[in-house]
BASEKOL-894709 format. One line per 2 residues: number of its first residue (from 1); for each residue x, y, z of C-alpha. Coordinates in nm, 4 decimals. Layout:
# residues N
NUM> X Y Z; ...
***
This chain:
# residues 428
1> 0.0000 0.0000 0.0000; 0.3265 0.2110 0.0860
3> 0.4381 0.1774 -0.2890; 0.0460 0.1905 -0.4202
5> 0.0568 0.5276 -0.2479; 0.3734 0.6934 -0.3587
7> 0.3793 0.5975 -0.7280; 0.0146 0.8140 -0.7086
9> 0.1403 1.0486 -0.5849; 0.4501 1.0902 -0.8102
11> 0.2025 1.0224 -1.0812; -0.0316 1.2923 -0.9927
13> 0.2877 1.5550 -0.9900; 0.4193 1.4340 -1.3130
15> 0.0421 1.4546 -1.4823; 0.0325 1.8338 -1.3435
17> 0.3456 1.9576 -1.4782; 0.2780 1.7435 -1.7880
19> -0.0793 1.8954 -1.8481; 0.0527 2.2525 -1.7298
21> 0.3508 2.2272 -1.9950; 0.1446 2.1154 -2.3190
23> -0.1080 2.3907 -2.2359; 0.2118 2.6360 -2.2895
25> 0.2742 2.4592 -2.5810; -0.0412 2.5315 -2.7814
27> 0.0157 2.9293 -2.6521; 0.3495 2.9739 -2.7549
29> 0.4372 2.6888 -3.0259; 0.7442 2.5833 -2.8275
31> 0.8784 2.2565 -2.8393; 0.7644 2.0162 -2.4930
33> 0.9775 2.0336 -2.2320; 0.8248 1.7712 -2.0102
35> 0.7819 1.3784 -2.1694; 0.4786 1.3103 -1.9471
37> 0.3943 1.0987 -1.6445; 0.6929 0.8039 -1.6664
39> 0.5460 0.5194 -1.6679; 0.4633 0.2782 -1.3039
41> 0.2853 0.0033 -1.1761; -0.0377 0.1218 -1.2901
43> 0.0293 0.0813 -1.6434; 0.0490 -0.2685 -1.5987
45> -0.2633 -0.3256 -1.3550; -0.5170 -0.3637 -1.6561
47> -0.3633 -0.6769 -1.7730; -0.5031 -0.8251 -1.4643
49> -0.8040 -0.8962 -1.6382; -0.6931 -1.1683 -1.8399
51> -0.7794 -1.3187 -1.5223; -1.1233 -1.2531 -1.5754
53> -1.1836 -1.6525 -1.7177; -1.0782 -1.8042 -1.4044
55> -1.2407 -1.5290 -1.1646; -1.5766 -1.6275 -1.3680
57> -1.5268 -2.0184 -1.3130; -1.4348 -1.9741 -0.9235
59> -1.7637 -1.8249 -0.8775; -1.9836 -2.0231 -1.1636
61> -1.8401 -2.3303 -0.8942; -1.6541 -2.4655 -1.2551
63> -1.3440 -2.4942 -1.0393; -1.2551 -2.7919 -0.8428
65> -1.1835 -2.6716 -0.4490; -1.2532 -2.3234 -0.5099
67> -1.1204 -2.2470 -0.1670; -0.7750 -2.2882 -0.2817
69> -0.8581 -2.1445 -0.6173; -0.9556 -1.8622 -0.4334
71> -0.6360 -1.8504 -0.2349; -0.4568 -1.8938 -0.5033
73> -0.5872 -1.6057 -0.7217; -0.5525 -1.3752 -0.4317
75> -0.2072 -1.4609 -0.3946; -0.1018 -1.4320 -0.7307
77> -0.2761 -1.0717 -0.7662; -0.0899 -0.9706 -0.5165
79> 0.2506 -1.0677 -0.5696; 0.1937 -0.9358 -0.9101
81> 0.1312 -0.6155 -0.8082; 0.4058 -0.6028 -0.5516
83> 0.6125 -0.6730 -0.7938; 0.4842 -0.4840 -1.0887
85> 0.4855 -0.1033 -0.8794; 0.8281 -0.2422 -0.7835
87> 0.9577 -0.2390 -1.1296; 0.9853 0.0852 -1.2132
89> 1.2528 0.1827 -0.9347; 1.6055 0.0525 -1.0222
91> 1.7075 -0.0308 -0.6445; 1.3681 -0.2258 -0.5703
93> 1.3683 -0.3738 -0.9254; 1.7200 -0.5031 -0.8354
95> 1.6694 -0.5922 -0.4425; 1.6804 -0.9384 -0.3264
97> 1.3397 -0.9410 -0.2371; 1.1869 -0.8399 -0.5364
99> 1.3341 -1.1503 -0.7180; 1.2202 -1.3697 -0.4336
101> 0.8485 -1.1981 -0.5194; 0.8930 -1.2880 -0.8953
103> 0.9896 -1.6431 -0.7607; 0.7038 -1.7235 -0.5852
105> 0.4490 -1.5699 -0.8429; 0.6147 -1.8326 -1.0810
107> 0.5648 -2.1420 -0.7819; 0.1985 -1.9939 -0.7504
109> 0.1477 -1.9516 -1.1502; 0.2681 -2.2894 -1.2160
111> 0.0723 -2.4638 -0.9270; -0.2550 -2.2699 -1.0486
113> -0.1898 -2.3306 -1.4348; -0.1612 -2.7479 -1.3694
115> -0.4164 -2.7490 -1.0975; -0.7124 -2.6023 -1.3206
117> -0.5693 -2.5643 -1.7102; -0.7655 -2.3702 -1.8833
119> -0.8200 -1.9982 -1.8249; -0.5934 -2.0232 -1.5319
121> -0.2930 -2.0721 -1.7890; -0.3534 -1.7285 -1.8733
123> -0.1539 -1.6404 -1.5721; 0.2094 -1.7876 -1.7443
125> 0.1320 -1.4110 -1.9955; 0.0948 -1.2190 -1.7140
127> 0.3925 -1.3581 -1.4945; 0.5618 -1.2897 -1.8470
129> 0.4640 -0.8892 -1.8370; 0.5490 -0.9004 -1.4499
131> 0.9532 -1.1087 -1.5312; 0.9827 -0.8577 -1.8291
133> 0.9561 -0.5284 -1.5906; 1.2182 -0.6837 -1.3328
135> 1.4615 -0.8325 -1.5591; 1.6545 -0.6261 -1.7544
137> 1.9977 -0.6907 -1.9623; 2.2201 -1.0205 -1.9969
139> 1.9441 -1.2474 -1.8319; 1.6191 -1.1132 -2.0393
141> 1.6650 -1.3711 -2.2957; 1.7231 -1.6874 -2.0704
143> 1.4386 -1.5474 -1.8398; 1.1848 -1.5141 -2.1993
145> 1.2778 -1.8672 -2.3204; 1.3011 -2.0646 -1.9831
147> 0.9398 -1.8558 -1.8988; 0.8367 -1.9898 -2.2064
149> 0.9362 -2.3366 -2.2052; 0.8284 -2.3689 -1.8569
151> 0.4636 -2.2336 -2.0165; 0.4591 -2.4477 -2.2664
153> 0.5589 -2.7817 -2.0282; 0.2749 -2.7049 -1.7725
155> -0.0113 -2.5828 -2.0292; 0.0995 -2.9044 -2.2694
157> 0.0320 -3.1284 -1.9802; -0.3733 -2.9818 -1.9268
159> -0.4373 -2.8712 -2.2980; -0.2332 -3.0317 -2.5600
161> -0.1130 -2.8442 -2.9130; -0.2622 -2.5271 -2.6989
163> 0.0486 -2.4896 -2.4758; 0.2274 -2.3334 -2.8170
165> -0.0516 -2.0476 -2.7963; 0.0202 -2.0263 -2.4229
167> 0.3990 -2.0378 -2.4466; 0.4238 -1.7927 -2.7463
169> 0.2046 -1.5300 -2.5612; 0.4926 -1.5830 -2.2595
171> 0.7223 -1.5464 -2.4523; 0.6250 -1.2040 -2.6392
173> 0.4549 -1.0386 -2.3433; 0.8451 -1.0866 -2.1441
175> 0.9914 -0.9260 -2.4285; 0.7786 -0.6460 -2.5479
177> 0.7169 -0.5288 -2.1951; 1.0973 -0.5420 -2.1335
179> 1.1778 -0.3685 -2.4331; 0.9034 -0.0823 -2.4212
181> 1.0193 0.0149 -2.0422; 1.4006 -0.0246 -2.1435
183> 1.3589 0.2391 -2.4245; 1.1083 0.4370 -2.2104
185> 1.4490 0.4338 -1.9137; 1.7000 0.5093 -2.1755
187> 1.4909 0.8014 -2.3528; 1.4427 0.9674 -2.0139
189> 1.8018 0.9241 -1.9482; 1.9366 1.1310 -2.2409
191> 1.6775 1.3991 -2.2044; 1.9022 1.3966 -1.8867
193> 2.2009 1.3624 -1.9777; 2.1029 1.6834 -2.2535
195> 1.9863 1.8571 -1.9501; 2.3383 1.8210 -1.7477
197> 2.5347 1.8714 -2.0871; 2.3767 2.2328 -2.1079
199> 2.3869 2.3066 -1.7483; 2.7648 2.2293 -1.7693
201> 2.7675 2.4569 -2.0599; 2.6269 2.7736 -1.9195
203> 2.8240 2.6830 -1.5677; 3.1205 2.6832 -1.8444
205> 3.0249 2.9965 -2.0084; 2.9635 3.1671 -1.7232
207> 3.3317 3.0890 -1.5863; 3.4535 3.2124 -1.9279
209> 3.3036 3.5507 -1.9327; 3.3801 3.6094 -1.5620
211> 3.7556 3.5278 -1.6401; 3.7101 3.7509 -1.9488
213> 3.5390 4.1007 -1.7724; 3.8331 4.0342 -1.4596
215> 4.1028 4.0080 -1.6900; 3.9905 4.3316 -1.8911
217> 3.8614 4.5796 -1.5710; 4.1439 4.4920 -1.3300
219> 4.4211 4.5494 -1.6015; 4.2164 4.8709 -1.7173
221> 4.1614 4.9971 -1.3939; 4.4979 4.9785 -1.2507
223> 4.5929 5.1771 -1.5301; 4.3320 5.4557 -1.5077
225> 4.4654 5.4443 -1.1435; 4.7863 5.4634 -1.2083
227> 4.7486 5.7484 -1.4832; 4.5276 5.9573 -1.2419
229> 4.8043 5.9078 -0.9854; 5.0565 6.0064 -1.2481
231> 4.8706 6.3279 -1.3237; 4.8405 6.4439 -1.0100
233> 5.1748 6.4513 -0.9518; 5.2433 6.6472 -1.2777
235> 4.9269 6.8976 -1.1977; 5.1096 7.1280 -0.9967
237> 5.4028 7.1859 -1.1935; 5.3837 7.0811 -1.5750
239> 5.0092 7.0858 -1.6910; 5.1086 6.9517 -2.0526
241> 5.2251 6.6719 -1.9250; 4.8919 6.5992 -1.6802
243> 4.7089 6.6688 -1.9730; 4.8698 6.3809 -2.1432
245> 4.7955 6.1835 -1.8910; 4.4552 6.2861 -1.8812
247> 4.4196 6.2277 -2.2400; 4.5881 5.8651 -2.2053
249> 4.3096 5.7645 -1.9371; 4.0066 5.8899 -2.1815
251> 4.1883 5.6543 -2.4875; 4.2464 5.3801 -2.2439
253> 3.8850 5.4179 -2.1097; 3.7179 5.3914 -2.4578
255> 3.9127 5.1113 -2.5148; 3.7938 4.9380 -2.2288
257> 3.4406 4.9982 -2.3283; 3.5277 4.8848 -2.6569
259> 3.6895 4.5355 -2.5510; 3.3753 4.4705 -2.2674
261> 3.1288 4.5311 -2.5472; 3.3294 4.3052 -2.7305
263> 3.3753 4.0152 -2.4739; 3.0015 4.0286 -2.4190
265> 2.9251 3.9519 -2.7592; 3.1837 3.6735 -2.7822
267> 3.3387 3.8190 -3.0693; 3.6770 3.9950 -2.8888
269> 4.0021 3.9343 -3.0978; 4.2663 4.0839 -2.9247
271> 4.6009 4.2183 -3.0573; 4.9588 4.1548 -2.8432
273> 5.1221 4.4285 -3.0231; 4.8444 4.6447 -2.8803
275> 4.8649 4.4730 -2.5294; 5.2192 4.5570 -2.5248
277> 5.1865 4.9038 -2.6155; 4.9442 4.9606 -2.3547
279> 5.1670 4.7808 -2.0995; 5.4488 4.9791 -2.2017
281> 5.2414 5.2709 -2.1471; 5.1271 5.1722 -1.7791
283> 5.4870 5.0639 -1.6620; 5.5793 5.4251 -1.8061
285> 5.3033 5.5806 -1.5643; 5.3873 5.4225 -1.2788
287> 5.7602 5.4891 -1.3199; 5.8855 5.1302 -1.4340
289> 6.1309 5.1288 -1.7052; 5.9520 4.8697 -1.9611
291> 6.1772 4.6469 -2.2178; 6.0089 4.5021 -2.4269
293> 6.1681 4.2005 -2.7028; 5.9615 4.0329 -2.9591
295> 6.1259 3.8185 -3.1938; 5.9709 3.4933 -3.4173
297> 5.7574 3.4386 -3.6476; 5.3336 3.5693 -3.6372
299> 5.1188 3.4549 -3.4254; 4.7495 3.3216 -3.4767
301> 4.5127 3.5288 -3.3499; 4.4354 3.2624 -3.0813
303> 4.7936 3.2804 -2.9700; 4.7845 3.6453 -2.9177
305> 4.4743 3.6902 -2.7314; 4.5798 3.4602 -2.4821
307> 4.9098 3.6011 -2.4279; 4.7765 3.9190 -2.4461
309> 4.5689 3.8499 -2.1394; 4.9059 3.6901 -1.9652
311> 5.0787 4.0690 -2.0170; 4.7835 4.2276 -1.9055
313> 4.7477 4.0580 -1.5712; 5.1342 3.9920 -1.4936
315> 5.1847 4.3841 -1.5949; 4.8934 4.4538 -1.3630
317> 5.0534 4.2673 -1.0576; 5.3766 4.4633 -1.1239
319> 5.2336 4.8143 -1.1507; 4.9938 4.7174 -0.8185
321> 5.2019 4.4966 -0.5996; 5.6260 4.4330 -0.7094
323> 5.7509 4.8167 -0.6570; 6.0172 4.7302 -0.9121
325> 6.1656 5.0157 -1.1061; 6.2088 4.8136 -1.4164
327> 6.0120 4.5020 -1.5881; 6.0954 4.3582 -1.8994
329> 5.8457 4.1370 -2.1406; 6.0051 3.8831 -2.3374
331> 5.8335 3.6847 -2.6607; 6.0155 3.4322 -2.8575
333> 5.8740 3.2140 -3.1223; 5.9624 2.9492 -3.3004
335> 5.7797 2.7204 -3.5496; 5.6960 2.4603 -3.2748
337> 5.5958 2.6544 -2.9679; 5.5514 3.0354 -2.8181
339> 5.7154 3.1389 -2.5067; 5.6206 3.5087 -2.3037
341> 5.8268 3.5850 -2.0201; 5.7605 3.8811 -1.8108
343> 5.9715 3.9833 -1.5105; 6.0754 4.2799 -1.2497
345> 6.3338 4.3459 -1.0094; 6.0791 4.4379 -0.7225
347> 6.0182 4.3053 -0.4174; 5.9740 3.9869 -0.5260
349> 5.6883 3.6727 -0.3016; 5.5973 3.8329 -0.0075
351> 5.3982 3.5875 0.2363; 5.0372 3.5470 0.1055
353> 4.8207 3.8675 0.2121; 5.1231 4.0372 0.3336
355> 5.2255 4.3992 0.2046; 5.3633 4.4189 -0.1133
357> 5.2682 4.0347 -0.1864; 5.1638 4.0417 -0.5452
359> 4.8162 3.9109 -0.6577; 4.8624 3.5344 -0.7257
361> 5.1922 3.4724 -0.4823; 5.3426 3.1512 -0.6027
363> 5.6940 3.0143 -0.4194; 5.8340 2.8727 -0.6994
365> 5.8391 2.8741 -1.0585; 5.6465 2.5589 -1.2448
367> 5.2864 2.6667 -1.1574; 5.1943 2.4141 -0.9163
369> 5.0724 2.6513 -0.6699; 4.9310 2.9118 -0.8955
371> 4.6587 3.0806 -0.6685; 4.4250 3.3981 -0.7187
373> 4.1711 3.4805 -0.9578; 4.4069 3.6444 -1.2182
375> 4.6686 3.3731 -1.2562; 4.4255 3.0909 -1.1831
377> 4.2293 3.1856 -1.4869; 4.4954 3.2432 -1.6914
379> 4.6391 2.8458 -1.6099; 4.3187 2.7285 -1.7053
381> 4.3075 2.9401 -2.0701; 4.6232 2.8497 -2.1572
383> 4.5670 2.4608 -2.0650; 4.2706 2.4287 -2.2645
385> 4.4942 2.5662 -2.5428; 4.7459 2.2933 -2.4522
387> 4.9897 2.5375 -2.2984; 5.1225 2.5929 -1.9416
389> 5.1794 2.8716 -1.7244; 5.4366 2.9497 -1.4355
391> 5.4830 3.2194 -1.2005; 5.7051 3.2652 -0.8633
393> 6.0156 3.4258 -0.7603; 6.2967 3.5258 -1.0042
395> 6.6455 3.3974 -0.9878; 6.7698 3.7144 -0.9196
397> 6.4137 3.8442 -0.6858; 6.1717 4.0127 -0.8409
399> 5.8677 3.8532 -0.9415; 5.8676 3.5957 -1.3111
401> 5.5905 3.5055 -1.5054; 5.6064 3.2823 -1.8172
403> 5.4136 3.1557 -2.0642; 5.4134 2.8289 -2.3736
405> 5.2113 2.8078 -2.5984; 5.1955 2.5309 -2.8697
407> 5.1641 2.6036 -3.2431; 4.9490 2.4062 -3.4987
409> 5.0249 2.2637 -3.7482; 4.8340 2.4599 -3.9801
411> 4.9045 2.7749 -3.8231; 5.3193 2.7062 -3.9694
413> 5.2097 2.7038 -4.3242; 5.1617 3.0719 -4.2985
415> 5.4438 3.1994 -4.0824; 5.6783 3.4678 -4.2636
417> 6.0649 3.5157 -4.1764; 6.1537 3.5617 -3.8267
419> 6.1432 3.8805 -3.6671; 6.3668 4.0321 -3.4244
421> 6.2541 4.3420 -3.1970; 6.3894 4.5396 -2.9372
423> 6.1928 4.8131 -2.7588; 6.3434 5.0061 -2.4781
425> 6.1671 5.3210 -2.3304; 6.3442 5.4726 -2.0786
427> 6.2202 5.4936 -1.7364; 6.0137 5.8830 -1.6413
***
């Protein structure tokens, strides 16, 4: 009663939200979202009729001892519907006690079938519908032939060339029943399965665009910063050069807007050479002489947005955190691989949270213990992209960050010559 009571239950939910989501199909045209009421015990319950014959003959007094035909037939509905509303649950369909259930409706259908023949061999179909809801797999097609052999023994015995009918409608009521409710399990499955794929996808896209608008407003602002810093300090005694400064934190602004409008759309193809200027231009504000070396062949435009978001965020943690007075940005490439190198002669690690400790403090170089949201998002671009990044303290101090990159294939067939160039700004 337990079971009889749940699966209504969950029946009468699933009808709601079925009923509730076809009626916003016919207003909006939309594809279904739910499949409807999954199917239970009650789907099977009408087949108990077939017991109808011998029901008739128990009380037309056509059966021999009708008080153990009567026993008998209340036994066997019940076990059947025991283990019919257990069916539909994978850990009762596969508990111990559910097979014992099957078990003993087959003792009680074979004892009933060669007691009284007749109708009462209808039961072997209906222990057939009740074996093809529990057993599922490897053991289906032993369980339909032995079912229907079994049939076909005990009906042969009471009603001659009729045990074939009896033994063939065994045999196809085990396997159409376990067929329907396998493909009825492995439909809802997928529609699950599709539901967790695109859950995993916006959980995924979310991440991206998150790394994305961090990446572009904390390298942005700590320029703007910087800058405003920068002509504040000029204000008082050369206004040409605040106004420059002024004017460099409108173009950097615009840009900003430019590259968030961008990201949001998903279309954003960033430049290095224009990374580097605008690094170059930071370090300059805050008073760090910038060197900057480029040499190799070009990049793919892949390549350089993702190691133009490795300058933005490594310049960012120098200009914020290293107080070095000079940083210098390395990129070398070669027909195989990519490398960006990026390093100052500040203060170096500091302890985690400490003063001066840059964003993403790692004690060593090889990226193992890469933490923080700038560098941590950064090792996870660049590994998608089959790369690596590491970050820790320089061999000299100071603070290193570097960068691989591998290059396809494809992308070789169009490299030109090798270029090799220097860039050296001195320091304000």
């Amino acid at each position: 009663m337990t079971e009889w009571q749940t699966s209504r239950t969950d029946r009468k939910g699933d009808r709601d939200a079925f009923v509730a989501d076809q009626k916003a199909v016919r207003k909006t045209g939309r594809l279904p979202e739910h499949l409807g009421p999954p199917p239970s015990g009650f789907a099977l319950l009408p087949w108990l009729l077939m017991g109808m014959g011998a029901f008739s003959n128990l009380f037309q007094g056509k059966t021999p001892n009708p008080w153990i035909g009567g026993i008998g037939l209340l036994v066997f509905n019940s076990l059947y519907i025991h283990v019919v509303f257990r069916a539909f649950t994978k850990q009762a369909r596969e508990a111990r006690s559910t097979r014992g259930a099957l078990l003993a409706l087959g003792i009680v259908t074979c004892l009933l079938g060669g007691l009284y023949g007749g109708s009462w061999l209808l039961f072997f179909p209906l222990l057939g519908l009740a074996a093809g809801a529990i057993v599922r797999g490897r053991w289906l097609g032993k369980t339909g032939i032995g079912l229907s052999a079994l049939a076909g023994v005990v009906a042969g015995l009471r009603d001659g060339w009729g045990a074939v009918n009896v033994a063939y409608g065994t045999f196809l009521s085990t396997m159409v029943t376990a067929a329907i409710l396998s493909l009825s399990d492995a439909v809802r499955e997928l529609r699950a399965a599709r539901e967790e794929l695109a859950r995993q996808a916006v959980e995924k896209e979310r991440l991206r665009f998150s790394r994305d608008l961090h990446d572009l407003l904390g390298h942005t602002l700590s320029v703007i910063v910087v800058k405003s810093e920068a002509a504040r300090r000029l204000a008082p005694r050369d206004m040409d050069a605040a106004l420059v400064q002024v004017s460099d934190i409108e173009s950097v602004g615009r840009q900003a807007l430019t590259e968030i409008r961008e990201a949001v759309t998903g279309y954003r193809e960033g430049s290095l050479a224009a990374d580097l200027d605008r690094a170059r231009s930071a370090l300059l504000a805050a008073g760090v002489e910038p060197v900057v070396r480029q040499s190799g062949p070009p990049l793919a435009a892949q390549t350089e947005v993702l190691l133009g978001w490795v300058v933005r965020e490594a310049v960012t943690n120098v200009v914020r955190h290293s107080g070095a007075g000079r940083c210098e940005i390395t990129v070398d490439g070669s027909a195989e691989h990519v490398r960006l190198r990026v390093t100052d002669d500040g203060r170096g690690v500091a302890p985690p949270g400490g003063p001066g400790s840059p964003e993403s403090p790692v004690p060593g170089i090889g990226g193992t213990g890469i933490g923080g949201t700038g560098l941590k998002g950064l090792t996870e671009r660049l590994a998608a992209a089959g790369g690596l990044l590491e970050a820790g303290a320089g061999a000299r101090n100071g603070f290193t960050v570097v960068a691989e990159l591998p290059v396809d294939p494809a992308e070789r067939m169009g490299m030109a010559e090798p270029t090799d160039v220097v860039r050296r700004v001195p320091s304000l």
